[in-house]
Backbone as XML, in Angstrom:
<?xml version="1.0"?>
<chain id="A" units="angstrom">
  <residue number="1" name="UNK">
    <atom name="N" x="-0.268" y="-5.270" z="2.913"/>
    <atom name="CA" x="-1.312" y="-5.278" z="1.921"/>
    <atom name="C" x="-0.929" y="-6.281" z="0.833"/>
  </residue>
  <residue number="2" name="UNK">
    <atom name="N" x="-1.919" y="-7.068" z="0.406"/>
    <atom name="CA" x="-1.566" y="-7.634" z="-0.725"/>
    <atom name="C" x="-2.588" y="-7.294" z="-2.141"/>
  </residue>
  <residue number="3" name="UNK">
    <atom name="N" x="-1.550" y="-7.070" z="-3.192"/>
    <atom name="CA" x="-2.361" y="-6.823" z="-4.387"/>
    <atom name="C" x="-3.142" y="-7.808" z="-4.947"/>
  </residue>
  <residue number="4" name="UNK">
    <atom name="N" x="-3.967" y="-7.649" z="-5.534"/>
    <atom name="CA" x="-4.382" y="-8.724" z="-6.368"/>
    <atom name="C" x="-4.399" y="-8.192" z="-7.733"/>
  </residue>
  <residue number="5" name="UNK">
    <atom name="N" x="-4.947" y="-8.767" z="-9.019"/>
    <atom name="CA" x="-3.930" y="-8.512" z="-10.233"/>
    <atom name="C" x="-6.148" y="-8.048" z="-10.650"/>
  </residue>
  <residue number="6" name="UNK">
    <atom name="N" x="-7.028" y="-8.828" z="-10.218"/>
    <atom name="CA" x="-7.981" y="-8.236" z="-10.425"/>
    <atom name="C" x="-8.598" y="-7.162" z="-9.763"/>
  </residue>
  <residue number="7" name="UNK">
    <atom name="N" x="-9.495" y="-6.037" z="-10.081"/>
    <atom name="CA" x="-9.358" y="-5.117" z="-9.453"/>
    <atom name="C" x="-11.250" y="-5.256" z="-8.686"/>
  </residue>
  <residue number="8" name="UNK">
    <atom name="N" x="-12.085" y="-5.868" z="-8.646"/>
    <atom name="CA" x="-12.729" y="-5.993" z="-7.930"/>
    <atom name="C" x="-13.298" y="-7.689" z="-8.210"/>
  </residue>
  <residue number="9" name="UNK">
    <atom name="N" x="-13.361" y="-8.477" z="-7.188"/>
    <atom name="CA" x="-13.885" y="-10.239" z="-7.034"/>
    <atom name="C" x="-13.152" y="-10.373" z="-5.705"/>
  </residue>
  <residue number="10" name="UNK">
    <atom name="N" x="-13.802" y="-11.684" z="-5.898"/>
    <atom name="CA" x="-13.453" y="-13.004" z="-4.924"/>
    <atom name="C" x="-11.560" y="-13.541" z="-5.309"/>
  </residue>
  <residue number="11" name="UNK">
    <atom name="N" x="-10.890" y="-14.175" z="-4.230"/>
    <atom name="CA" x="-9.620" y="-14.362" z="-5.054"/>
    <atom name="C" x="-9.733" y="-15.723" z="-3.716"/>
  </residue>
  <residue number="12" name="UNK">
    <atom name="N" x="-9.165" y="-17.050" z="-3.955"/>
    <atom name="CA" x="-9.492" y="-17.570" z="-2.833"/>
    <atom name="C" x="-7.798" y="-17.209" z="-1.716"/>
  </residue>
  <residue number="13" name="UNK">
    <atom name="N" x="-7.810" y="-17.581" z="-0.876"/>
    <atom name="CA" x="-7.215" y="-17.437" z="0.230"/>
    <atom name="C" x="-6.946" y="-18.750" z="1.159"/>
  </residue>
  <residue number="14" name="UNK">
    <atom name="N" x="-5.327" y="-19.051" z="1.232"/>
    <atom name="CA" x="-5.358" y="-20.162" z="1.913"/>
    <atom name="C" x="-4.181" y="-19.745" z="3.677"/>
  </residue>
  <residue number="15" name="UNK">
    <atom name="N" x="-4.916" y="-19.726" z="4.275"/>
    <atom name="CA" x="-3.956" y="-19.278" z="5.637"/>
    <atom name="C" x="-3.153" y="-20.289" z="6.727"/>
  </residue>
  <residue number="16" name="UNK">
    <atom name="N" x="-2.157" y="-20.226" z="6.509"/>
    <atom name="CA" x="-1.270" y="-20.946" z="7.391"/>
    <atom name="C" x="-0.262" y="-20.293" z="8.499"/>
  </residue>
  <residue number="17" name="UNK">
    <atom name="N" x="-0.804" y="-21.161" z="9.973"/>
    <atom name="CA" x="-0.196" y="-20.332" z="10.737"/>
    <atom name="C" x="0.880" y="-21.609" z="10.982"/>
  </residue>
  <residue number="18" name="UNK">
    <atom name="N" x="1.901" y="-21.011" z="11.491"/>
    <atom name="CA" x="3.173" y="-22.334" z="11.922"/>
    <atom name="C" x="3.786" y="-22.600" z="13.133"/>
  </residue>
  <residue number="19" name="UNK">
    <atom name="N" x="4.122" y="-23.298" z="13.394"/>
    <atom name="CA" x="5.342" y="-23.393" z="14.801"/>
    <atom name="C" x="6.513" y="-22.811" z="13.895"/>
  </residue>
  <residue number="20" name="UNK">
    <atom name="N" x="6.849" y="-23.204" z="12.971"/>
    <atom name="CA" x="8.558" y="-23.067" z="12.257"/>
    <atom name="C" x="8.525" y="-22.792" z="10.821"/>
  </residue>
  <residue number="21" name="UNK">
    <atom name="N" x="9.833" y="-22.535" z="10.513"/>
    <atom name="CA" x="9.341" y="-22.146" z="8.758"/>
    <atom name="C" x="9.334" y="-23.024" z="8.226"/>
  </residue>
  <residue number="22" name="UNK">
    <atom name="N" x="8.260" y="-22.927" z="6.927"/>
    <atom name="CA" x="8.123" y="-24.124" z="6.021"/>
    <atom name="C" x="9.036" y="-24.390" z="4.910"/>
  </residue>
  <residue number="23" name="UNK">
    <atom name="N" x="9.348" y="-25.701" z="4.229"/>
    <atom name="CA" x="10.017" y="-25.846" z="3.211"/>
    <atom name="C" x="9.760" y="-24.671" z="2.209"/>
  </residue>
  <residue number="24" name="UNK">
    <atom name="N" x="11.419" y="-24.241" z="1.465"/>
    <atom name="CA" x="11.436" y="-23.164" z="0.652"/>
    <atom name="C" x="10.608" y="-23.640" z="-0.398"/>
  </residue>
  <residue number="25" name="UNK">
    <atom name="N" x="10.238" y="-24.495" z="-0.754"/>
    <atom name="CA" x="9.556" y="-24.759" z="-2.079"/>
    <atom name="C" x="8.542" y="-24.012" z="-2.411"/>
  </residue>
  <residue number="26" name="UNK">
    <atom name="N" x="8.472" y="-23.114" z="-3.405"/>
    <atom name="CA" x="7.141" y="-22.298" z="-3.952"/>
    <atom name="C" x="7.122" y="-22.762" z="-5.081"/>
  </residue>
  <residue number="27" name="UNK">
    <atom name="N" x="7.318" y="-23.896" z="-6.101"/>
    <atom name="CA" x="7.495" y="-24.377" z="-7.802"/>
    <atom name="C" x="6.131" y="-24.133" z="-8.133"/>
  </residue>
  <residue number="28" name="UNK">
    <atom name="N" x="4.893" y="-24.482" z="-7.227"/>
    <atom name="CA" x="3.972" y="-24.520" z="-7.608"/>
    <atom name="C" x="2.681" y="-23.044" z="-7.433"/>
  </residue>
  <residue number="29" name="UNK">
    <atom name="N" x="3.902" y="-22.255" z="-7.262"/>
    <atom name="CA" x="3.322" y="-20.975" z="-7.085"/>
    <atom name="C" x="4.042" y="-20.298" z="-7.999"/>
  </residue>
  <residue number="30" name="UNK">
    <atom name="N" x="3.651" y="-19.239" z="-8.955"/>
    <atom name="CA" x="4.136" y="-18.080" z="-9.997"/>
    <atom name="C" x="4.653" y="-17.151" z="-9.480"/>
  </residue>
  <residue number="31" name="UNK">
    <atom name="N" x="4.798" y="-16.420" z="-7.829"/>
    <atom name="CA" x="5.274" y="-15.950" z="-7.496"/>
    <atom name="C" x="4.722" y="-16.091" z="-5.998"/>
  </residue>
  <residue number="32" name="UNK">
    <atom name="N" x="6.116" y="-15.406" z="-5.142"/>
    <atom name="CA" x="5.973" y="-15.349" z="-3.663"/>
    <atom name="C" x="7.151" y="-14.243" z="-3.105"/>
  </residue>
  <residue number="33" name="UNK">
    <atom name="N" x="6.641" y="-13.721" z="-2.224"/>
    <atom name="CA" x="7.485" y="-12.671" z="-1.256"/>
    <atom name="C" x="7.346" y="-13.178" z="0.350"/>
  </residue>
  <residue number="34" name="UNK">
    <atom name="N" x="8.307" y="-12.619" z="0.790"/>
    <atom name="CA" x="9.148" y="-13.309" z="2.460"/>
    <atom name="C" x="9.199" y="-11.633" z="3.098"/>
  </residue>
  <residue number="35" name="UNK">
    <atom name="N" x="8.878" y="-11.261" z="4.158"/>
    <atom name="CA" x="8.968" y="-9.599" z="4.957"/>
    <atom name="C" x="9.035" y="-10.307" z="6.403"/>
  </residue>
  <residue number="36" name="UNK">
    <atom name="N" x="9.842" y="-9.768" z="7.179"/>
    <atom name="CA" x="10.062" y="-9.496" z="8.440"/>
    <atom name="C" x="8.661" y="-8.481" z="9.041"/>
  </residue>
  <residue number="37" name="UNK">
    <atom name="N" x="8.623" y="-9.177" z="10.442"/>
    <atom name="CA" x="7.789" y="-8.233" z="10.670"/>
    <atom name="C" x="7.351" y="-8.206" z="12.442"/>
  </residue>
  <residue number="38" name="UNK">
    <atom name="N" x="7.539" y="-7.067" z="13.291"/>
    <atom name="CA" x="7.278" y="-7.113" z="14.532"/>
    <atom name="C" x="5.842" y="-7.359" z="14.987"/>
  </residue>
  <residue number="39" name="UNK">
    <atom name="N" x="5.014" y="-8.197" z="15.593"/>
    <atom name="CA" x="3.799" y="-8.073" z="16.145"/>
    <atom name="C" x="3.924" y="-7.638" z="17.412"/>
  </residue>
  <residue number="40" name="UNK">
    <atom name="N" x="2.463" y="-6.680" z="17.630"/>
    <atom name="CA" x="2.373" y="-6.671" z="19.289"/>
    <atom name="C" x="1.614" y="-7.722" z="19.835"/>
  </residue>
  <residue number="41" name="UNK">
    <atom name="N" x="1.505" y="-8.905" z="18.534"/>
    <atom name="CA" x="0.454" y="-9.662" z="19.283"/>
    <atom name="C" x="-1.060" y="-10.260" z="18.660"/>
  </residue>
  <residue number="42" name="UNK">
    <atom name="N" x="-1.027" y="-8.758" z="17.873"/>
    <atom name="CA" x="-2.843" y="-8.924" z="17.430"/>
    <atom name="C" x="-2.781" y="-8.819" z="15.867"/>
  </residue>
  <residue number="43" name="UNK">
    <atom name="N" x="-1.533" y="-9.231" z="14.842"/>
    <atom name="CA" x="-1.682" y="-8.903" z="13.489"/>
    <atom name="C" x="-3.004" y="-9.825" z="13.014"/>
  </residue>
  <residue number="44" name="UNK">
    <atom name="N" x="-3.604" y="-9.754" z="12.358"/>
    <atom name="CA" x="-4.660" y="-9.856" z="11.686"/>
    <atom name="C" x="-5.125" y="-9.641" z="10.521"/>
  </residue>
  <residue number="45" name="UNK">
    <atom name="N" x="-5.202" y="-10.679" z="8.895"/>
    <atom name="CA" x="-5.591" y="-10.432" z="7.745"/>
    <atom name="C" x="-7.193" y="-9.822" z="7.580"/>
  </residue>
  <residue number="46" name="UNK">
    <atom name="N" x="-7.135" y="-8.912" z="7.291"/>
    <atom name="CA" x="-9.115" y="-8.136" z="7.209"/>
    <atom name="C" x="-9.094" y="-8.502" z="5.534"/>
  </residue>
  <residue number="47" name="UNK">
    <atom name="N" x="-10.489" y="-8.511" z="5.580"/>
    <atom name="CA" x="-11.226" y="-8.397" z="3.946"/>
    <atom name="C" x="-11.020" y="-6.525" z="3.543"/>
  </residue>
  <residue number="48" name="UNK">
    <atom name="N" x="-10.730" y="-6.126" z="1.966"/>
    <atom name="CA" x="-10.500" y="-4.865" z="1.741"/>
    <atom name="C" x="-12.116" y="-4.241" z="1.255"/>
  </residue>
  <residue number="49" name="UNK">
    <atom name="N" x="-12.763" y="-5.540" z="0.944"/>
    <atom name="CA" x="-14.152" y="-5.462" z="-0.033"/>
    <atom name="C" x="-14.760" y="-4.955" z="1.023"/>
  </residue>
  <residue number="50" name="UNK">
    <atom name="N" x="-15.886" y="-3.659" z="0.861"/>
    <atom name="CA" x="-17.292" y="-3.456" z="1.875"/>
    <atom name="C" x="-18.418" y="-3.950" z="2.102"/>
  </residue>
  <residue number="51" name="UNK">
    <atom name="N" x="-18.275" y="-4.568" z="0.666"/>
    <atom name="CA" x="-19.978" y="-5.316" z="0.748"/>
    <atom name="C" x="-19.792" y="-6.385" z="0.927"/>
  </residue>
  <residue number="52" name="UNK">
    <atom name="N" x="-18.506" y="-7.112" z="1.413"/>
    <atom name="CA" x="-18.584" y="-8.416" z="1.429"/>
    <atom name="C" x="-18.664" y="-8.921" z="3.278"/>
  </residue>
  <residue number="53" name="UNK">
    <atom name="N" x="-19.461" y="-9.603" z="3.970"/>
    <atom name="CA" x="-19.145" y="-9.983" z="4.912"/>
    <atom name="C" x="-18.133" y="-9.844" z="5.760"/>
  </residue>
  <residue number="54" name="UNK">
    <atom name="N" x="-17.851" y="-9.149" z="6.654"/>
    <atom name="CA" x="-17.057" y="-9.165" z="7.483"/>
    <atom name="C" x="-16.284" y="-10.298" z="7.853"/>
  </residue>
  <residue number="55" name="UNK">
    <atom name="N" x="-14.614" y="-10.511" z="7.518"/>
    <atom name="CA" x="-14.034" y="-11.523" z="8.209"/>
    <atom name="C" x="-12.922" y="-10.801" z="8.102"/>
  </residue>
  <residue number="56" name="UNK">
    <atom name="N" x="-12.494" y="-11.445" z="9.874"/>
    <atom name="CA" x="-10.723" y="-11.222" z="9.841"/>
    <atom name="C" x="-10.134" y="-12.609" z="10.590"/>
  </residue>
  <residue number="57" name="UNK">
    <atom name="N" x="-9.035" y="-13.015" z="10.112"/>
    <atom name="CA" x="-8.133" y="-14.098" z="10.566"/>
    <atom name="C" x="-6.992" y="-13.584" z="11.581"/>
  </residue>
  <residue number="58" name="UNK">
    <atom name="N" x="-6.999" y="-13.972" z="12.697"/>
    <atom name="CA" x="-5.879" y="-13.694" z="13.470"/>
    <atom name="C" x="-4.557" y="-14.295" z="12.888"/>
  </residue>
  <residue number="59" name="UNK">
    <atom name="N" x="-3.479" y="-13.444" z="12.750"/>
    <atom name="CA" x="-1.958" y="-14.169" z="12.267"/>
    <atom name="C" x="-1.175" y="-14.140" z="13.333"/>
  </residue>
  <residue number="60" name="UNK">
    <atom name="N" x="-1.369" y="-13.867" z="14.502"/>
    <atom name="CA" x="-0.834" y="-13.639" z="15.438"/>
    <atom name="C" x="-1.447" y="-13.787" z="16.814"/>
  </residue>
  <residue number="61" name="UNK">
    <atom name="N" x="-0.568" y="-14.062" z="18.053"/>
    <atom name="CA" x="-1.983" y="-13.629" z="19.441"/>
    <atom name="C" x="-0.516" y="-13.152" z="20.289"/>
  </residue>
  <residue number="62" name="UNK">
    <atom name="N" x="0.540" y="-13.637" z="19.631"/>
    <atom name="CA" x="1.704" y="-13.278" z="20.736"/>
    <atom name="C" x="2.693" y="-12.444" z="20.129"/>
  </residue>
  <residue number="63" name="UNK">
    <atom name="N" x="3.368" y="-11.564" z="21.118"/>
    <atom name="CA" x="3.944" y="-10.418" z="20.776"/>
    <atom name="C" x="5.708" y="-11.067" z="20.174"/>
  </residue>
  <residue number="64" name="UNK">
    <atom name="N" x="6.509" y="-10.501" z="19.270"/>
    <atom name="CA" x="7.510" y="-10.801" z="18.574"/>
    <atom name="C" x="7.568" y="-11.019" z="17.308"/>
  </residue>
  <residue number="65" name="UNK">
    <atom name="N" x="8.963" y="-11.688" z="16.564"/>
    <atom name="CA" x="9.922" y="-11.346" z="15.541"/>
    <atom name="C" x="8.592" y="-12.349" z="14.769"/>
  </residue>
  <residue number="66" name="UNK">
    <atom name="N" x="8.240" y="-12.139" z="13.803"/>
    <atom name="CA" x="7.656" y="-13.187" z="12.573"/>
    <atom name="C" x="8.301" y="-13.483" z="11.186"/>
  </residue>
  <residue number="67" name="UNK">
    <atom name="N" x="7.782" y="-14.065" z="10.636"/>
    <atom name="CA" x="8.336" y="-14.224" z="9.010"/>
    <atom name="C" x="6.873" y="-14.198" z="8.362"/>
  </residue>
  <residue number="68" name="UNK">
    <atom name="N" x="6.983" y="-13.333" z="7.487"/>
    <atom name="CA" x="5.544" y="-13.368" z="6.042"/>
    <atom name="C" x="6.140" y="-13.988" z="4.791"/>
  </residue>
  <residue number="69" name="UNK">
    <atom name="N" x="5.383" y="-15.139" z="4.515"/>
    <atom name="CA" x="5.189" y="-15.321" z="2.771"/>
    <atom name="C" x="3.747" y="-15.004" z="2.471"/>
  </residue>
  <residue number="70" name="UNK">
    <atom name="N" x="3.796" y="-14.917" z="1.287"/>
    <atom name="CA" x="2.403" y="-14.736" z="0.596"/>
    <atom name="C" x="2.899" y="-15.277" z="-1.035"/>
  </residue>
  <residue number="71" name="UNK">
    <atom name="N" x="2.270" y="-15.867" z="-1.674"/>
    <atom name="CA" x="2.624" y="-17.076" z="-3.051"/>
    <atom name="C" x="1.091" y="-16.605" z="-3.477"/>
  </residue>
  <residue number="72" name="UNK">
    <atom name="N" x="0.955" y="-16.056" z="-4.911"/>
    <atom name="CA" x="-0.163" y="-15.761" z="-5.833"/>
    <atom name="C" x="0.072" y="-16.638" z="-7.139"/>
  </residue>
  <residue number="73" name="UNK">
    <atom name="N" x="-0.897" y="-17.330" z="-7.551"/>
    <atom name="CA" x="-1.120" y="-17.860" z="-8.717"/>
    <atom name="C" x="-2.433" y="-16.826" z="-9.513"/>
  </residue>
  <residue number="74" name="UNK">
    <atom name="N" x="-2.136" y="-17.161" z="-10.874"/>
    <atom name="CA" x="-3.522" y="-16.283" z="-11.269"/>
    <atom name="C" x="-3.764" y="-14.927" z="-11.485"/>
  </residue>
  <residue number="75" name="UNK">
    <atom name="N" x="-2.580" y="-13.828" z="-11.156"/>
    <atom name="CA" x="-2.764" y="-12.646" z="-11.027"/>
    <atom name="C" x="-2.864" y="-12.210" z="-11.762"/>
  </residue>
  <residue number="76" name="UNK">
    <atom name="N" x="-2.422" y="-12.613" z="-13.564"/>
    <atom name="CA" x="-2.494" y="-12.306" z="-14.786"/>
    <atom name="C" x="-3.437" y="-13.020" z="-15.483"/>
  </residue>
  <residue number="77" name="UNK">
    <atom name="N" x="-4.798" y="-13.500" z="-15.327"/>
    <atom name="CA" x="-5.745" y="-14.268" z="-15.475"/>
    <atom name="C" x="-6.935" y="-13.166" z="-16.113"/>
  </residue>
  <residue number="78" name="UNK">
    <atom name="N" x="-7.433" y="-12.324" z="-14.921"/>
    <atom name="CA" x="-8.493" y="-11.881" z="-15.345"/>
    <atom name="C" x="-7.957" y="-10.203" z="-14.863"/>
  </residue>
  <residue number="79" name="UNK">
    <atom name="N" x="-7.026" y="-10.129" z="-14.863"/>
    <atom name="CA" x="-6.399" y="-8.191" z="-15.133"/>
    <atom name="C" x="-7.138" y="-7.364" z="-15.742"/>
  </residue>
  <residue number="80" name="UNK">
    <atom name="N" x="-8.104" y="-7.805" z="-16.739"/>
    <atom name="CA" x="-8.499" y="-6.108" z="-17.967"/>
    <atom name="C" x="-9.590" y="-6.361" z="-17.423"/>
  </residue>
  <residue number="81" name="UNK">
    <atom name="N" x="-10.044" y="-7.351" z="-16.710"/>
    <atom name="CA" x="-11.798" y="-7.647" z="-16.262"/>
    <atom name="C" x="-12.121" y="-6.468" z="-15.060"/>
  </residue>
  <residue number="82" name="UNK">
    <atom name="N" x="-12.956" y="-5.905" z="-14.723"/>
    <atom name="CA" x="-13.547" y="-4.717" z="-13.793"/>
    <atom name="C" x="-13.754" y="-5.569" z="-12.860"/>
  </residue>
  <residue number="83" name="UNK">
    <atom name="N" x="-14.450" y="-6.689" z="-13.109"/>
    <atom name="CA" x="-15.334" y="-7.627" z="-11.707"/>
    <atom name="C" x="-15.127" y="-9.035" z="-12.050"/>
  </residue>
  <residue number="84" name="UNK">
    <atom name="N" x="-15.119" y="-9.934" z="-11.683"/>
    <atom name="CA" x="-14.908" y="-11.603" z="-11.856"/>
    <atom name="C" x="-16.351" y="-11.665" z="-10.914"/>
  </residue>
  <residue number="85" name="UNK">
    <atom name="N" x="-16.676" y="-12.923" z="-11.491"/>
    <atom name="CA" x="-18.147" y="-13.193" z="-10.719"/>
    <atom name="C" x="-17.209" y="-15.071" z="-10.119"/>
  </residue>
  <residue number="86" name="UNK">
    <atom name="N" x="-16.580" y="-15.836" z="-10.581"/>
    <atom name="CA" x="-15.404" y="-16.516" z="-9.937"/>
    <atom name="C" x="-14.406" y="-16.954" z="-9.850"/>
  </residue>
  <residue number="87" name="UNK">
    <atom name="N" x="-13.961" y="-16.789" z="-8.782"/>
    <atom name="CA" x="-12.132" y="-16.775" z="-8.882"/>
    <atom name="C" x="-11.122" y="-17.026" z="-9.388"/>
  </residue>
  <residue number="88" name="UNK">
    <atom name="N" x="-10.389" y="-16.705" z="-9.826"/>
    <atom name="CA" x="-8.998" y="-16.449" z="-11.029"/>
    <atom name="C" x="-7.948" y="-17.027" z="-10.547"/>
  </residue>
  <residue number="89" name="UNK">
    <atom name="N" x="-7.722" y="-16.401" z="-9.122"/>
    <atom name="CA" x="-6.467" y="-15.897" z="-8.564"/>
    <atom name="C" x="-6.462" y="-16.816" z="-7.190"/>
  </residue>
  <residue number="90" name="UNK">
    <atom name="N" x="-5.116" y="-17.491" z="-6.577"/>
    <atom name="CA" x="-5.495" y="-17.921" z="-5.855"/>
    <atom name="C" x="-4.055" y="-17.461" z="-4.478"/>
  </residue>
  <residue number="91" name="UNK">
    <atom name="N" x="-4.273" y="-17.125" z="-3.739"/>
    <atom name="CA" x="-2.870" y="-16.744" z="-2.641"/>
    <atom name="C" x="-2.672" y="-18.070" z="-1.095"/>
  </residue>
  <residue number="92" name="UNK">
    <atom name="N" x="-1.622" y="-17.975" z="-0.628"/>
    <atom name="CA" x="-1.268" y="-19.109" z="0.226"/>
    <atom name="C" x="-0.497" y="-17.863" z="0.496"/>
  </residue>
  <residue number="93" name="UNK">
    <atom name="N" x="-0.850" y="-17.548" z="2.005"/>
    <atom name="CA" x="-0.776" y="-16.768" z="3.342"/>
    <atom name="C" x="0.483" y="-17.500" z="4.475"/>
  </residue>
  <residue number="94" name="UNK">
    <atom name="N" x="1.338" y="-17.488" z="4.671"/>
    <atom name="CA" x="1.936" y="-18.354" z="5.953"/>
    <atom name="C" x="2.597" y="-17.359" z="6.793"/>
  </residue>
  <residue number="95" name="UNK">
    <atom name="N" x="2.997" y="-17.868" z="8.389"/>
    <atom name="CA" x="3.470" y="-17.002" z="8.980"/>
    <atom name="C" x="4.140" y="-18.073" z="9.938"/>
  </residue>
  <residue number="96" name="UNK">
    <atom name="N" x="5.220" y="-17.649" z="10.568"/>
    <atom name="CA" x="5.538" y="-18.177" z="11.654"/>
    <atom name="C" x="6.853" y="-17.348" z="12.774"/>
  </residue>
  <residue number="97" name="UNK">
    <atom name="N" x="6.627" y="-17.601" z="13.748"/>
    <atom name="CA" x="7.750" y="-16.898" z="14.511"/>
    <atom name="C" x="9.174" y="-17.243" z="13.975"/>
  </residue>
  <residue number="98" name="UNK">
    <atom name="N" x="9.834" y="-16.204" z="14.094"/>
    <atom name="CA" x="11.600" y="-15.916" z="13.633"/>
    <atom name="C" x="12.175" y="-14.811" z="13.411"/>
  </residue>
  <residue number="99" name="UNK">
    <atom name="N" x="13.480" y="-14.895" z="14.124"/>
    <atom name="CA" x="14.056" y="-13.327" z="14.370"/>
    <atom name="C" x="14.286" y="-13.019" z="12.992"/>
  </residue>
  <residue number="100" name="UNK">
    <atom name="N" x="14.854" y="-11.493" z="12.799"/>
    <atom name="CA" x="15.009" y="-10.922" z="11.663"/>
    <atom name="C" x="16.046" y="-11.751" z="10.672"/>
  </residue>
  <residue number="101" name="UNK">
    <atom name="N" x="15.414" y="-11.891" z="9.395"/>
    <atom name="CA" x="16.421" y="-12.244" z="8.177"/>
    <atom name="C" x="17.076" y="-11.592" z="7.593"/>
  </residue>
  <residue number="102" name="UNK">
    <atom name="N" x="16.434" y="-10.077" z="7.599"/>
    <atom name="CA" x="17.104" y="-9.149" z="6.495"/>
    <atom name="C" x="16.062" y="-8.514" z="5.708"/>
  </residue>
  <residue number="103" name="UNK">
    <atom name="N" x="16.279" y="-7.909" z="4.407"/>
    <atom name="CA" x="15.815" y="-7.063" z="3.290"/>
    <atom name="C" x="14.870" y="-8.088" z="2.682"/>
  </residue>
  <residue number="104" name="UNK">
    <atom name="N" x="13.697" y="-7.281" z="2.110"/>
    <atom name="CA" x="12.805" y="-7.829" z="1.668"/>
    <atom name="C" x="13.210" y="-9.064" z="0.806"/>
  </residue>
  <residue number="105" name="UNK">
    <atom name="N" x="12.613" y="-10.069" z="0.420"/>
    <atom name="CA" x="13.072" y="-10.999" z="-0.460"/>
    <atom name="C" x="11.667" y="-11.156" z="-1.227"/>
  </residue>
  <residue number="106" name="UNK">
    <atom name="N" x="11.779" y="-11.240" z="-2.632"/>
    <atom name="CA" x="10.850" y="-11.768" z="-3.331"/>
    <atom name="C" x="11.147" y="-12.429" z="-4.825"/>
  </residue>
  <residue number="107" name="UNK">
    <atom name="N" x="10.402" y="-13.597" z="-5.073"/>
    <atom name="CA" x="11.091" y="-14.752" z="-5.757"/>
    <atom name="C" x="9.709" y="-14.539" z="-6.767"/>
  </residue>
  <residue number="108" name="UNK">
    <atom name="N" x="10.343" y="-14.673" z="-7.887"/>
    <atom name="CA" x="9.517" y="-14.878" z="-9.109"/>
    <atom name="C" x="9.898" y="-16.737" z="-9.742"/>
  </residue>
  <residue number="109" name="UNK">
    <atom name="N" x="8.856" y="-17.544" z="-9.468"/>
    <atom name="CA" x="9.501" y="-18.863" z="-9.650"/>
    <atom name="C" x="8.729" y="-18.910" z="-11.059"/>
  </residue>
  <residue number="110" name="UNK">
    <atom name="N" x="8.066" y="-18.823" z="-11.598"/>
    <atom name="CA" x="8.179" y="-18.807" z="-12.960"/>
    <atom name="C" x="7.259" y="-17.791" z="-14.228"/>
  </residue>
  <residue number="111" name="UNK">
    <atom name="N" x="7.058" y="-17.531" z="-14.902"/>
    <atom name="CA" x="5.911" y="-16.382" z="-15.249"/>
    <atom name="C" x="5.070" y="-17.529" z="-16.193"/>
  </residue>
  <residue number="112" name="UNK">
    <atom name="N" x="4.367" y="-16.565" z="-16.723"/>
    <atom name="CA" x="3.109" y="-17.092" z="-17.229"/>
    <atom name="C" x="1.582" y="-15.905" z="-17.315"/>
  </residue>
</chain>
């Protein structure tokens, strides 16, 4: 699951699937987290919203070891707001196959 810092809008979404892992660089992201994670194959990002159009992104089609980042800008933007009418917040999604690293990791690269 990923939070978002507003509690009902649009937040945009950027999805990257990989052959290999990408350069550690997140400078241009306010924060990012790294999770291990087994697929059988079919992981898949869904929308949490009901009224919004149905979409899901396949992150996966083959079974094994993965790596998750997820990098949020914006999450402290529009927080006390109920609804955003447009987007604040922006996340960069990546995934790619690789055996286990270890314990969660998550990097705060700068606040704001």
């Amino acid at each position: 699951m990923i939070r978002t810092g507003i509690q009902s809008g649009r937040v945009i979404v950027t999805l990257e699937t990989l052959n290999s892992a990408p350069d550690v660089d997140t400078s241009e992201w306010e924060a990012s987290a790294d999770i291990d994670f087994e697929s059988s194959g079919n992981a898949t990002l869904l929308t949490w919203e009901h009224d919004i159009p149905d979409w899901s992104f396949p992150l996966t089609t083959t079974p094994g070891s993965y790596r998750l980042r997820v990098a949020a800008n914006g999450r402290g933007v529009a927080r006390d707001l109920v609804i955003v009418d447009e987007p604040t917040e922006a996340y960069l999604v990546q995934i790619w196959p690789q055996a286990e690293q270890g314990p969660f990791r998550s990097v705060l690269v700068r606040s704001g």
